[in-house]
MIROMAR-389351 format. One record per residue: residue in one letter; x, y, z of N, C-alpha, C, CB in turn. Coordinates in steps of 0.05 Angstrom, whole numbers, plus 5000, padded with zeros to 4 digits. Each point is the difference from the previous one (the first is absolute). Glycine has a CB too. Example, Ala and Ser with C-alpha at 12.3 -4.5 7.8 and 13.67 -1.06 7.14 Angstrom:
REM MIROMAR-389351
A526448865156498250245000501850245000496249775025S503150444961501650245001498550225014502449874957
//
This chain:
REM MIROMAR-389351
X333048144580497549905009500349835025498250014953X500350065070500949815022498149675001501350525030X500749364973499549764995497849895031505449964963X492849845028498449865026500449724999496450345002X504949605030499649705006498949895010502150014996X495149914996497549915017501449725008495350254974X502849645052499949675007500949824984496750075019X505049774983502149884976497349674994507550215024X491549914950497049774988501749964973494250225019X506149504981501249934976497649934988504449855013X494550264962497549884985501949794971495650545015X502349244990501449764988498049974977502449765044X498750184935499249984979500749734980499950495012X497949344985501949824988499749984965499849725051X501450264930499450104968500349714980502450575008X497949195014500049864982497249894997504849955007X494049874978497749854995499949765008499650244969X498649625041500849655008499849894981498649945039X504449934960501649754977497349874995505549845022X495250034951498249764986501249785018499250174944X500149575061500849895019501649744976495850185048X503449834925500849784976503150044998495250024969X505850205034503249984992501750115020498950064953X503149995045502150145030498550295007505949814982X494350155044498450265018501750095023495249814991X503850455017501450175023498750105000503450045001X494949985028498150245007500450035035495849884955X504450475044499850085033497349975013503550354991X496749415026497450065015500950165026497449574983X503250615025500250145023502950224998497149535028X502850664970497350185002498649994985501650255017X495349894989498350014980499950314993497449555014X500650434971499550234990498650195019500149764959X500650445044498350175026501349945025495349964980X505649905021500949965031501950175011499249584995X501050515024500450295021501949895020494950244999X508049805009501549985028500350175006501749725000X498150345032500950235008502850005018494850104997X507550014990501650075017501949705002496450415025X504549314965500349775003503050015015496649864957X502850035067502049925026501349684992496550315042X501949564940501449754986500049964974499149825034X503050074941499950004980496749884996505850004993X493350154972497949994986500549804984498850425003X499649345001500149744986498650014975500549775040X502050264939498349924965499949675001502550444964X495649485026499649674996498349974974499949875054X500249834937498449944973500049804992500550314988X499249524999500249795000501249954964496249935050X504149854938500950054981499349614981504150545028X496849514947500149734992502049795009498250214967X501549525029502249725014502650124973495649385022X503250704953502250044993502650195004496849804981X502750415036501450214999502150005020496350214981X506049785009502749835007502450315022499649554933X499450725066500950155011497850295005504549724981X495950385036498650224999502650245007494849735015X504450534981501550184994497950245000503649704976X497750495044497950205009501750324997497149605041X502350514931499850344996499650145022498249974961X504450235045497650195015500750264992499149745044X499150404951500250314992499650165018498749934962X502350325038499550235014498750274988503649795021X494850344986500850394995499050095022499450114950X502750115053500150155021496350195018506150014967X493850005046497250155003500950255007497049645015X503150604965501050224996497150164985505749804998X493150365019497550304989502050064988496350245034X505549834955501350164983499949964971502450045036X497349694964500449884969498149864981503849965021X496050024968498149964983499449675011501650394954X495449455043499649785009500949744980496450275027X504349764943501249944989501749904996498350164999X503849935021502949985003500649625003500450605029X502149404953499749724995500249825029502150104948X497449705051500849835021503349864992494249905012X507950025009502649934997500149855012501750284991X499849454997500449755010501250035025500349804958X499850005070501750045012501349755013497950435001X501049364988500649725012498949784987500150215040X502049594953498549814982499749695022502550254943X496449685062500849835019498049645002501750585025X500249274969498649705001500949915020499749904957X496249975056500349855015501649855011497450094986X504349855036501349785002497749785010504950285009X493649825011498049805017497449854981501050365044X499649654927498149894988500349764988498950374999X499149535011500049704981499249884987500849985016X500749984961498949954967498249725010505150204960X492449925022497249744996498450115027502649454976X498850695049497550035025498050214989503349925043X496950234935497650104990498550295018499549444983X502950555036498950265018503450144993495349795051X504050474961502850255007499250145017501950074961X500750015060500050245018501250244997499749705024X499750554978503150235005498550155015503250044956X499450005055499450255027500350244991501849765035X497650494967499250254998500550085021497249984972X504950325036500650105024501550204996499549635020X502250624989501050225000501749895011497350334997X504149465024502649974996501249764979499750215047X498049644939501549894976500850154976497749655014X502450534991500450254967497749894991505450094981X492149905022498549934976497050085012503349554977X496150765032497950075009501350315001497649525024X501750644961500850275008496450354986507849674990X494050445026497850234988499250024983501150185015X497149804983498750034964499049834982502850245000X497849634985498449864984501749764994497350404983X502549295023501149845003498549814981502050155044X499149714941498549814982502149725004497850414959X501649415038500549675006498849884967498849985066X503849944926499649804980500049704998501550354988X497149495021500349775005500249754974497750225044X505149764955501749884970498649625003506750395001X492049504990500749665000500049904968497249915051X505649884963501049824977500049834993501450155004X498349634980500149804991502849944998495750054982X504749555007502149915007500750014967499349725054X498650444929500850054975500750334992497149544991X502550605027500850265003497550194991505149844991X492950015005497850184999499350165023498649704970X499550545032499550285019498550005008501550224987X497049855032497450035012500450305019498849395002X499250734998500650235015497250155016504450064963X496150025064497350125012501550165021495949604991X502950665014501150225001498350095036501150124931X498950015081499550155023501250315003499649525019X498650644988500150275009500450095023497950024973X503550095034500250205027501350215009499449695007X498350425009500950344996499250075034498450174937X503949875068500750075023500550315003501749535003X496550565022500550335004500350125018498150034976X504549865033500850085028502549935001496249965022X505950224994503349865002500149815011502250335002X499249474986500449725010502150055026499249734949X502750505049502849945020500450215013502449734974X500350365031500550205015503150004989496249975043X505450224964501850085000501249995030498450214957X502649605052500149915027502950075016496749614984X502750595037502150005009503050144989497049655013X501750474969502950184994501050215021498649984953X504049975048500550035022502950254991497649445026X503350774981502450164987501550105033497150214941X505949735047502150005017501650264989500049465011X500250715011502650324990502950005007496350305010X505749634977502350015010501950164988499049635014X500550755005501050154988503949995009494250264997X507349864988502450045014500750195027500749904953X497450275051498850075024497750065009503150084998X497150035033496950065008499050134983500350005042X497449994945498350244987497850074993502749994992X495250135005497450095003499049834970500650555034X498449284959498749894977497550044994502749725006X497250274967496250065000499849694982498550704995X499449164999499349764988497249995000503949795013X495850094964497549994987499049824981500750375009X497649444983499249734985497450004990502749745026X496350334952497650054982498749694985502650534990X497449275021498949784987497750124983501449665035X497150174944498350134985497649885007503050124965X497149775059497349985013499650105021499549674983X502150445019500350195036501849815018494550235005X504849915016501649835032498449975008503350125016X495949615001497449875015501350085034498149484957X504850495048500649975028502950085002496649625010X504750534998502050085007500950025025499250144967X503849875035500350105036503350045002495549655028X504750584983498050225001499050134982501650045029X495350114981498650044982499950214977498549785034X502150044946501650214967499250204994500649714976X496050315030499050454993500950044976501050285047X501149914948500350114980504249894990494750475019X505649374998502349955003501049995026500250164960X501849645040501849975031501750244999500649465004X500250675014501850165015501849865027496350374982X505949565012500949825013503850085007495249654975X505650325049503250114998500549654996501550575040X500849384946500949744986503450075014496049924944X503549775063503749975011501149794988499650165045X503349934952501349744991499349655007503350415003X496749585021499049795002498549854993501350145017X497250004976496649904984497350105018502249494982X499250545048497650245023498150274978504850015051X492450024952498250104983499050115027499249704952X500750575052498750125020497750144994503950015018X493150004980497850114984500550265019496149574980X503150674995500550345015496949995007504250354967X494349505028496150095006500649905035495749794942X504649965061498949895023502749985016495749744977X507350305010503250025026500249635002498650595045X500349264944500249645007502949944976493049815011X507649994991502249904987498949714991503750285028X496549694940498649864996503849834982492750295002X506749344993501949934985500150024970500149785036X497150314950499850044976497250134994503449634991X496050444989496250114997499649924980499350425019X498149544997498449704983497450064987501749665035X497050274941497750024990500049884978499250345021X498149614977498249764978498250194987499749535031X499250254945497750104983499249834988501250354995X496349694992498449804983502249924984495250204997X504749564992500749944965498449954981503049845013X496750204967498849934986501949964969495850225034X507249684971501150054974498549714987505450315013X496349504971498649784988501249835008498550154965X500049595031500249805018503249914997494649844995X506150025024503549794988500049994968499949565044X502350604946499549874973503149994997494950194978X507649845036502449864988500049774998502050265012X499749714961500549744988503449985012496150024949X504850065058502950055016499550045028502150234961X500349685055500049965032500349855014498450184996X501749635033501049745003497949985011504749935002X494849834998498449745006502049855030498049904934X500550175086500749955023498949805025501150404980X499549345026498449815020499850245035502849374970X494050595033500850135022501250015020498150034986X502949665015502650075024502150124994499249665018X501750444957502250094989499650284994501249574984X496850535041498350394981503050125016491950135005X507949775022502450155011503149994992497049945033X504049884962502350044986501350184976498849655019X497450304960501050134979499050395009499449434959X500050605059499450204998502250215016495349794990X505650005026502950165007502150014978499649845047X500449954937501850114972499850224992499849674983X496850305001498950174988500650325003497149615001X502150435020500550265018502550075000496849905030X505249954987501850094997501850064970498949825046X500050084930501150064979498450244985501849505000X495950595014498250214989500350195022496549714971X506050365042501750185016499250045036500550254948X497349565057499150025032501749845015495550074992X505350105028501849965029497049805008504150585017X498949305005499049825031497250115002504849985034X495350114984497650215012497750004981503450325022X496349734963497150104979499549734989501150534980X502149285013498949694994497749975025505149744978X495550205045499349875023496950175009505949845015X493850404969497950135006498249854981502050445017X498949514951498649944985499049645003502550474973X498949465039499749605010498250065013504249715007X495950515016497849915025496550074997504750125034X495850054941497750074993497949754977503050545009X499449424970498749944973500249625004502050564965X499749325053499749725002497749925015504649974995X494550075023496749915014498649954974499450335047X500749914938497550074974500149714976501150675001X501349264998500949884974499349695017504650394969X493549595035499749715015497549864987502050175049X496549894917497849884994500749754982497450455006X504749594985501549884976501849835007499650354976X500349395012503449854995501950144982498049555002X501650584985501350134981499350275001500349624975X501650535011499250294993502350074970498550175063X499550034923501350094976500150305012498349644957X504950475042500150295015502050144981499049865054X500450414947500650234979500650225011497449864971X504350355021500550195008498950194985503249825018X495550424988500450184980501750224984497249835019X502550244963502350174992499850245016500449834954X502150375057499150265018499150214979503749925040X496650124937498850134980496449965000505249924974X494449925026496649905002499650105035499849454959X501850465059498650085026499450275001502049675023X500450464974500550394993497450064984505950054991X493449804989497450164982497149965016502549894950X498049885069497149915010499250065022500449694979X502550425043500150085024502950245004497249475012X501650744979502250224992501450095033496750234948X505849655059501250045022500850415002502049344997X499450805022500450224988501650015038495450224945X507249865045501250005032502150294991500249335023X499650855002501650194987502150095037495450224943X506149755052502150084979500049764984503050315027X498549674947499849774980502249865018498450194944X499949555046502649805017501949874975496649825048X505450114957502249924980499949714995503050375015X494949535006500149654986496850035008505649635012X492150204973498649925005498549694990500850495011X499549325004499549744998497350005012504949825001X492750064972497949924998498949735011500950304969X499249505036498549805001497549895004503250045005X495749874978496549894991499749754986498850474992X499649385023500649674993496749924998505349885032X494250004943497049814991500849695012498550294944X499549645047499949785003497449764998503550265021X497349464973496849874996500849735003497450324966X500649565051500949785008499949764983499150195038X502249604962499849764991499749695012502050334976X496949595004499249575007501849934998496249824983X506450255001502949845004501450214987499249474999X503850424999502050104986499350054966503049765040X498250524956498950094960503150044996494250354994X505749684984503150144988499750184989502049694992X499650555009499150324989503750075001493550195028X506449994964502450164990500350165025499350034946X503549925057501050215024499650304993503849675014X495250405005500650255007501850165008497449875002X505150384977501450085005499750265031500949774945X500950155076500050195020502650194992497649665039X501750674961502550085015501150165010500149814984X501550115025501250015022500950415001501949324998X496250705027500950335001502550105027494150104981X506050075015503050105014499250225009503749834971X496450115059500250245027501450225000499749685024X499650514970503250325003497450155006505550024955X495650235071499150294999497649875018501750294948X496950005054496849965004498249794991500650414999X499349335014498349804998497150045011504249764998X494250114979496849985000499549674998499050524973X499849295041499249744989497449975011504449804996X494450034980497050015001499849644993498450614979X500249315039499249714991496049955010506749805013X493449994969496349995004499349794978498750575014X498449344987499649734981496750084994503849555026X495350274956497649984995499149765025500650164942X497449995071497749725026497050024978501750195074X497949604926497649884983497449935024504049744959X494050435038497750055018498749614995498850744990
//
């Protein structure tokens, strides 16, 4: 069934009731109910105010995917549990930001649990809806390098499951391309020599949801990403391609929480197909969501792949519209 992505209208829904004002309370005043954004170029401010007693707040967020395929039913899955740091017990108000590069705004149907506590451990809870219907991102910049053991006529091809928005040169039905050792890509359509071929697509997978990966200050994106890389098998060259592109971007945040994905998941979501078969092929695809400070999460195992024969390398990230 082909899927439609109208104008990205988050319809907001809010399901809680306004608190009795006699005992501990939590209520979202904003968003309201009915209220309509179109398209949001700055995080979506949840706010509310709450009782003097309520000593922490703590904000659910759920996901499900927006998939015509599946039943509307389909459960919603946690994807982030996350307490306020910026709140202050007795000020009786709360903030959280809402956004597609905090992991906590994605396709489909997004729910917000808003947790408050007492300094006796009692619960309070008021909830918000949102359903977003439009890809939040892109698939940015993937970029694929040919390094055959000699000159030779290649064919290559990349099926994301939302299509290609932009390529170059332009993909048709597949590149036709003579590939040289060096990494030189000569297109057989147009006779130009290109350093790699490049193309994007919608995303629409789900929002940031590793709980694994490093937690990085942004003056420190470049260092770790020359590690990174180079231990997830990219040469000089494709590092220095991948810095000049993806560091401008990473400039909203003091922090960032960043992930790799597995090449098994990229292969199913963006089916590469290069023939002759090449004897190494190194994937790279990187999430990410920004942060108010430093978190602690579990490393993320990299590893480390090994160059022989006919080399293929692919690197590219999630960009958050």
């Amino acid at each position: 069934m082909k899927r439609l992505y109208p104008t990205l209208i988050l319809a907001i829904a809010a399901v809680a009731a306004a608190p009795a004002q006699t005992g501990p309370f939590i209520a979202i005043t904003r968003p309201t109910d009915g209220d309509h954004v179109q398209a949001p170029r700055e995080p979506v401010i949840l706010e509310g105010t709450c009782s003097k007693d309520i000593v922490s707040v703590t904000v659910e967020y759920y996901w499900r995917e927006l998939d015509y395929d599946k039943s509307s039913d389909q459960d919603l899955s946690l994807v982030d549990s996350y307490t306020l740091k910026k709140f202050v017990p007795g000020s009786g108000s709360f903030l959280y930001r809402i956004f597609p590069s905090l992991g906590n705004l994605g396709l489909g149907t997004n729910l917000y649990k808003v947790i408050g506590k007492t300094a006796s451990g009692l619960s309070v809870i008021s909830s918000v809806q949102i359903y977003s219907s439009e890809h939040v991102g892109e698939r940015a910049k993937p970029v694929i390098y040919l390094y055959p053991e000699r000159a030779e006529r290649v064919f290559v091809n990349v099926q994301p499951r939302e299509g290609v928005s932009v390529s170059d040169p332009p993909l048709g039905t597949g590149w036709n391309v003579d590939a040289h050792p060096d990494g030189r890509i000569v297109n057989v359509a147009d006779g130009k020599t290109y350093p790699y071929l490049f193309w994007e697509s919608p995303d629409a997978a789900a929002p940031f949801s590793f709980k694994e990966g490093f937690v990085v200050e942004r003056a420190g994106l470049e260092a770790f990403f020359r590690i990174a890389l180079a231990k997830l098998g990219l040469i000089d060259r494709e590092i220095a391609d991948f810095l000049e592109f993806w560091l401008p971007l990473l400039n909203d945040y003091e922090w960032y929480h960043l992930a790799f994905w597995p090449k098994d998941r990229l292969d199913a979501e963006a089916p590469l197909t290069v023939i002759p078969a090449p004897d190494t092929v190194i994937r790279v695809y990187f999430d990410h969501r920004g942060l108010d400070g430093p978190i602690s999460v579990p490393a993320q195992r990299l590893d480390t792949a090994e160059r022989r024969g006919f080399t293929v390398v692919e690197w590219g990230g999630r960009k958050y519209r």
